[in-house]
N, C-alpha and C positions, 0 to 999 in steps of 0.2 A: 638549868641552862645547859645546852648542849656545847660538845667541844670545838662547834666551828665560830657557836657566841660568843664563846668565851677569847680565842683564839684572835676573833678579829674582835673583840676590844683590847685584848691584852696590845694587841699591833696597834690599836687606836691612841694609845696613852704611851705610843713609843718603846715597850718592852719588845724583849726577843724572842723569838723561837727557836727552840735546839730544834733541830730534824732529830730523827730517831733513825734515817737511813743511812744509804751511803753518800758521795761527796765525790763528782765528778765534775771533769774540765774539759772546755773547748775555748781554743782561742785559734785565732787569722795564722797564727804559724804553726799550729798544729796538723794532725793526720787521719784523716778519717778511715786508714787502715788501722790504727791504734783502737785494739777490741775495747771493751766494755771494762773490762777486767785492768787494762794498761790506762784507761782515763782517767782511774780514778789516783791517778798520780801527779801533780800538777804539772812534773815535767813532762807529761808524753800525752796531751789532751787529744780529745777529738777538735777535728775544723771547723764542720758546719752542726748545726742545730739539727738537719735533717738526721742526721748521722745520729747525736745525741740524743735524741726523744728517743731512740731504739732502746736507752739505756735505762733509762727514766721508768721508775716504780714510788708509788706510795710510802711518802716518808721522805724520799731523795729530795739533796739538792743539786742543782748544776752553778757553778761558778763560771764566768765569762768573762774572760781577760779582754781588755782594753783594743779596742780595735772599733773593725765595721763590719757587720754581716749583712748578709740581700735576702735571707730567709729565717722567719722565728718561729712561724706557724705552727701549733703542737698537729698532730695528728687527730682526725675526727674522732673525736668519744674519747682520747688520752686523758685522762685524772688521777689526780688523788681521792682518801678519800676524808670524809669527816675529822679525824683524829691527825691525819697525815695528811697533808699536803705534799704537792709537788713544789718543791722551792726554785727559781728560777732569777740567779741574783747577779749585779755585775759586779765584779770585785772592788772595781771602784768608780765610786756611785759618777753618772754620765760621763763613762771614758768608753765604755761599751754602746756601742752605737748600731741602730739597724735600720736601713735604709728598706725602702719598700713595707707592705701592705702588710700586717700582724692579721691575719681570719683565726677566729674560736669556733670550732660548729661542733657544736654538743661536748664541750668540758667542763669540768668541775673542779673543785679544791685543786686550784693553781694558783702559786701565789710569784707575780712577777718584780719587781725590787732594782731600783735604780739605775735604768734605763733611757736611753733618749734616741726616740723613735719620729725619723723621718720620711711622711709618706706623700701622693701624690695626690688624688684625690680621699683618701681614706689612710689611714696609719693606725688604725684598731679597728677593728668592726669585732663584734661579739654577738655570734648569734646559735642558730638550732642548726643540727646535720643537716637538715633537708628531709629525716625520715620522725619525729618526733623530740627525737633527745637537745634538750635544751643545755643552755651552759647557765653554770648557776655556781656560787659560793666561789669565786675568782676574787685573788686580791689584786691591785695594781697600788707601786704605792711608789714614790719620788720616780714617777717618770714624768719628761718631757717628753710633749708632740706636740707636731708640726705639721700644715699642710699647705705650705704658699706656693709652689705652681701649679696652680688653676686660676684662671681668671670667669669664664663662666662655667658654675656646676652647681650643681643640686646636690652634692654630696657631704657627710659630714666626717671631721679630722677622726674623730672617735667617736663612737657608736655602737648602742647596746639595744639590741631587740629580741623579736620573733622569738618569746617568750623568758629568755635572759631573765634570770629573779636573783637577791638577794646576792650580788656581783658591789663591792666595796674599790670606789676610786679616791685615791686617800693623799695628801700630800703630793698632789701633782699640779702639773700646768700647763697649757697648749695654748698655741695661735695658732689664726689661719682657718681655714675649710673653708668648703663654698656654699651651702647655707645653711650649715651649724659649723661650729667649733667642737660641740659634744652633743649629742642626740642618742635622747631612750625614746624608742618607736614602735609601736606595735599596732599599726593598723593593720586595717583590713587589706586582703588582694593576696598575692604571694599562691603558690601552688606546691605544697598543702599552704593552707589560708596559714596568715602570720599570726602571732599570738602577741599578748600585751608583755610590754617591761616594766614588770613591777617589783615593787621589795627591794629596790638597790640604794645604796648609798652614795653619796659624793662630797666627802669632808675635804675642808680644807683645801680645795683646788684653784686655781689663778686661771682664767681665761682673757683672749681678748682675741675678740671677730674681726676679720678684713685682713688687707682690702681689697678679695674678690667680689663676684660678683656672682649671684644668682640669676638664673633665668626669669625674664620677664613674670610678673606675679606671683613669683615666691619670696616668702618671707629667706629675711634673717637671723640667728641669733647666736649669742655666746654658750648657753646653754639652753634646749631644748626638751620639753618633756613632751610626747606627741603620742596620745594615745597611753597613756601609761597612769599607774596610779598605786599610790601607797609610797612612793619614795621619798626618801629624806634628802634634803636639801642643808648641810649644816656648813657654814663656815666658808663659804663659796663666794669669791673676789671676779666679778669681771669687770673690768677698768680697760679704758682707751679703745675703746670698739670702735672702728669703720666699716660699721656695717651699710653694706650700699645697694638694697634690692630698690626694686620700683615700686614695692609696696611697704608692707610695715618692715623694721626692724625694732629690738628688744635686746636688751640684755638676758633678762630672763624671759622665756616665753614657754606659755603653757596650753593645748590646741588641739582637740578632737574636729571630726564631721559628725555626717550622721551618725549616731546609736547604732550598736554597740560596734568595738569598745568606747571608753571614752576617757578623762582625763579628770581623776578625782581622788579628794582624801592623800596629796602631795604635800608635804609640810616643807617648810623653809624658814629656819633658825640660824640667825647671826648674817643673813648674808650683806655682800656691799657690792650695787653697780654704780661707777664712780668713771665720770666726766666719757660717757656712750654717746655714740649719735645710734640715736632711735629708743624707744620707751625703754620704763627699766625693769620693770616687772607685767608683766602683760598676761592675760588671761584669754583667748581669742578664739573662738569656738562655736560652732553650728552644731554640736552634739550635747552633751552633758559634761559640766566641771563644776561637781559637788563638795563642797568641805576642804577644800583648798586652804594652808593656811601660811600666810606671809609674817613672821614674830620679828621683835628684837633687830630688825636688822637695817640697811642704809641706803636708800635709792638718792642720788645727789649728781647735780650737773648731768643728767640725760635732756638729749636735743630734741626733744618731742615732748613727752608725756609723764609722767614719775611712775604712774600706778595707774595701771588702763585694765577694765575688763569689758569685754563685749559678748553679748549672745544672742543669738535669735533661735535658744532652744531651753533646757533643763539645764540651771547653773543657780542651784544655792548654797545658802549657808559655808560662803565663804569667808575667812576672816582675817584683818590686818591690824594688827595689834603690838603697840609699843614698837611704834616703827620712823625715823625720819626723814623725811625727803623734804629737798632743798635745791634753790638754784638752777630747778628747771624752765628750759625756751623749747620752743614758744607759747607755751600751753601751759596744761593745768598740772597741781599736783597731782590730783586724782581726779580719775573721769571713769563713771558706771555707765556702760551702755544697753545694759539690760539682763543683766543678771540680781538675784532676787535677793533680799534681806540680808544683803552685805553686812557684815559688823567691823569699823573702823573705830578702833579707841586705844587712848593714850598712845599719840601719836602728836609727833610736830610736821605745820608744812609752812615752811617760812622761806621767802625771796625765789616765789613762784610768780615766771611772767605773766599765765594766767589766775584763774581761780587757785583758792587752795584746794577747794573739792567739788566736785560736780557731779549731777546725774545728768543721766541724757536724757533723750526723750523716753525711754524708757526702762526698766529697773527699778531698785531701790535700796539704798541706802541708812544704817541704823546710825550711829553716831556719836560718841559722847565723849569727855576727859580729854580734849586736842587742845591745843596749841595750834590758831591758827595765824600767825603773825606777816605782816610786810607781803604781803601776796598785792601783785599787780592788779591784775583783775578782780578782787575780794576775796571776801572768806569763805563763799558756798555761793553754791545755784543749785535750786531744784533742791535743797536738803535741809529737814529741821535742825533747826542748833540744838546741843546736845546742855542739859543743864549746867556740866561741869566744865563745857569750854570755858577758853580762855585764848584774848590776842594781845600775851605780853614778848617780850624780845626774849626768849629762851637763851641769849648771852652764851650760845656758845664760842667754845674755844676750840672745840678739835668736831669734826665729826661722826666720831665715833661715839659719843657721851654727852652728858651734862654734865655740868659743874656745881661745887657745894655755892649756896646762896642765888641759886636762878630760879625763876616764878615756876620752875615744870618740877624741881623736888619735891617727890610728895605729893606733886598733886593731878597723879595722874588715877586710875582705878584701885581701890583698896590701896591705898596710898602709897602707892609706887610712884614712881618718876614717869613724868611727861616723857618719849621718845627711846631710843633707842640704848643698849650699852654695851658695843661690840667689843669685850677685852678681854672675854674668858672662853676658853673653847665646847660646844658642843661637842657631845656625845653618845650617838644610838638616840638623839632626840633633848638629852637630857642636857640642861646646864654647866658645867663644872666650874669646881675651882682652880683648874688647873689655865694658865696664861694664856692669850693667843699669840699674844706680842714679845718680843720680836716673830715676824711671821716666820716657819721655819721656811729652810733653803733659801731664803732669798738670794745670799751671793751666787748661786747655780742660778737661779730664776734670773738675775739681773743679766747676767752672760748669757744664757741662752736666748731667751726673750728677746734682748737688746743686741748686743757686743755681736752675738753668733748671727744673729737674722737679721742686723743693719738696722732696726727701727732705730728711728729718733724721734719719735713723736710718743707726748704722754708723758707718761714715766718715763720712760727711755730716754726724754729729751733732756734730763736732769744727770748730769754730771759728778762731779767730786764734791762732798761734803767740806766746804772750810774750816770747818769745825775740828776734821778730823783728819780729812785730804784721803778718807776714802769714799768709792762710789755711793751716793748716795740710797739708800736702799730702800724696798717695797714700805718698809716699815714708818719709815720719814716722810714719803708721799701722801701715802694716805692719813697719818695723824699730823703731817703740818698741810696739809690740804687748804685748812683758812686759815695760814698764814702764820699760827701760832706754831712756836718749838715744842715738840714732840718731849713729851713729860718724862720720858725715860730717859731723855739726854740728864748727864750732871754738868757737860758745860755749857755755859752761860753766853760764849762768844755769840756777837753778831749771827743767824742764820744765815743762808743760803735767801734769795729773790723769793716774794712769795709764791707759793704753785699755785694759788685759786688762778685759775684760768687758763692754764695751759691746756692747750687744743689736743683730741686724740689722735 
């Protein structure tokens, strides 16, 4: 394992890293005559960022005292390297704030840390100089961003392309943009031609789309992968989306053209889209989306569709496995529209207005070990029933899980549980036993999100906990979602009004 795997899992599991350089400061009252040598004193910082990147070497960190800056942008090609990083931290985590547009073109080993970045149409973008050098091995980790004035754009709040690889977005959360929230993209076009975004990660991030507006025929979504492939997708919340194009919107959305590049071999473990208008996980493509895989995770109250894939080109062997979606209108749980030998199993789809699962007129569908209960429209169209289904009431209590004594324990593949069991965190792909819950930051998340941006809708619209008489937090929403008290509460008082049904 090399020291940047290493590195960013260590940051993955919450440890620290010593710098091994020096230790310089800028804040709003400081001096941007104050040399290199006098900054690294806390009382005599530099002012601007501009200023400080002069300072910045391999191994350094910069501390950023509490205030607002209007420039963060490193210099084209500034990095660290493999072993050292450039550290880039606010002293106290979102009191350092940066107003306007973060550009990367061609850096490396930077790691930026507790941040809340406010932009206009864009607030990260991350891409190539312009002359080959891509940016690659970037951490970003408890920042918030923001991109609500735009009413129509095609732009996204944060955004990683034009070749961008193996870039780590970790404990953060953003609303807003105009038709993503977050977008990896690497199509074609650009001069020199753009390159794909692949290899990055995105653990544990909070999103929610709207409510701007795209230009006429473009899509929406919370997160986007567009042209991109090999990414991990681990532990990723988008909830309360107004998404509002005139064509599809998605929570997660996944989307080439023609070949090449295209959108394949992206994996998606632990996620949850939770009460979106527009589908929740979507696959949508005229090019090639091979090996895609949807695990363990929770599509629930989306106003469309639960699980859509469409093609009218190269899209196999993709798979949806031990996953539950619930409570979608008007439509189906899942609908195939022509991608090839899909594999759906050990999965629930229960209190869907349509079908629970459908092919279209064209595709195909594999099928076995589900749970297909309480679906309005039935259990399938167009699809063999798989030997081990089953359409018992799966009695859940929270939607993150099953519970001991429900017809889905046990008896889903190789005797695992029917559906989903979102309550320990991924990692580089893998499982752990380490918690998810309580979700971290949420009191940052709930302020910023809410209190600082005015929403009141969604989560946002939920108040003080009686329980306890404080705000009610991300973690109460989503596990009392149907209605039931959140298991990790030990008191017993009355709850809070149910949430099932609160509008985004």
């Amino acid at each position: 394992m090399t020291m940047v795997v290493g590195l960013i899992t260590l940051l993955g599991i919450g440890l620290s890293y010593d710098a091994v350089g020096a230790t310089y400061y800028i804040s709003p009252s400081g001096s941007d005559t104050n040399s290199c040598t006098t900054s690294q004193n806390i009382s005599t910082p530099k002012k601007t960022f501009t200023s400080a990147w002069g300072c910045l070497s391999a191994g350094d960190t910069l501390s950023v005292a509490n205030g607002t800056y209007t420039s963060a942008a490193p210099p084209a090609g500034k990095s660290g390297t493999s072993g050292n990083p450039i550290t880039i931290r606010a002293a106290i985590d979102g009191e350092a704030k940066i107003s306007g547009q973060i550009d990367f073109k061609g850096n490396s080993y930077l790691t930026f840390i507790g941040f809340k970045v406010t932009g206009d149409a864009h607030a990260i973008s991350i891409g190539s100089n312009g002359t080959g050098a891509t940016s690659h091995h970037n951490i970003f980790q408890r920042i918030g961003f923001t991109c609500t004035n735009v009413t129509l754009n095609d732009d996204a709040c944060f955004s990683v392309g034009d070749g961008s690889h193996h870039n780590l977005v970790e404990d953060s959360w953003g609303w807003g943009g105009g038709r993503y929230t977050m977008l990896f993209y690497g199509g074609p076009g650009g001069s020199p031609p753009n390159l794909t975004a692949d290899s990055n990660t995105i653990r544990r991030v909070v999103l929610r789309m709207g409510p701007s507006t795209s230009t006429s025929g473009n899509p929406q979504a919370g997160l986007a992968l567009y042209y991109a492939n090999n990414n991990i997708v681990e532990n990723v919340l988008v909830i309360d989306s107004l998404a509002n194009s005139d064509t599809s919107n998605s929570a997660f959305y996944l989307t080439s053209h023609s070949p090449p590049p295209e959108v394949s071999g992206n994996k998606f473990f632990g996620v949850v889209a939770l009460n979106n208008l527009g589908i929740g996980w979507y696959l949508d493509h005229n090019g090639t989306g091979n090996n895609n895989e949807l695990r363990n995770s929770v599509i629930w109250a989306s106003k469309d569709i639960g699980i859509a894939l469409y093609s009218s080109n190269t899209c196999t062997g993709n798979i949806i496995d031990h996953v539950t979606v619930g409570a979608t209108t008007p439509n189906d749980g899942y609908w195939n529209g022509g991608c090839i030998g899909t594999s759906v199993k050990s999965s629930i789809f229960m209190n869907n207005a349509g079908y629970a699962i459908v092919n279209g007129g064209s595709g195909s569908t594999t099928e076995n070990y589900l749970d297909l209960y309480a679906n309005t429209g039935g259990a399938r169209s167009n699809i063999t029933a798989g030997a081990n289904d089953i359409t018992n009431n799966p009695a859940l209590l929270y939607i993150l899980r099953s519970e001991a004594g429900s017809p889905v324990k046990g008896a889903g593949e190789s005797g695992t549980d029917i559906g989903a069991n979102v309550s320990k965190r991924y990692q580089d792909g893998l499982l752990t036993s380490i918690d998810l819950w309580p979700w971290p930051n949420e009191t940052r998340i709930k302020k910023e999100m809410c209190t600082d941006a005015g929403v009141t809708r969604g989560f946002c619209a939920l108040g003080n906990d009686p329980r306890t008489g404080n705000p009610i937090t991300l973690t109460n929403y989503v596990w009392e979602y149907l209605g039931n008290q959140n298991p990790g509460l030990v008191s017993k008082t009355p709850k809070y009004p149910q949430i099932m049904g609160v509008t985004p």
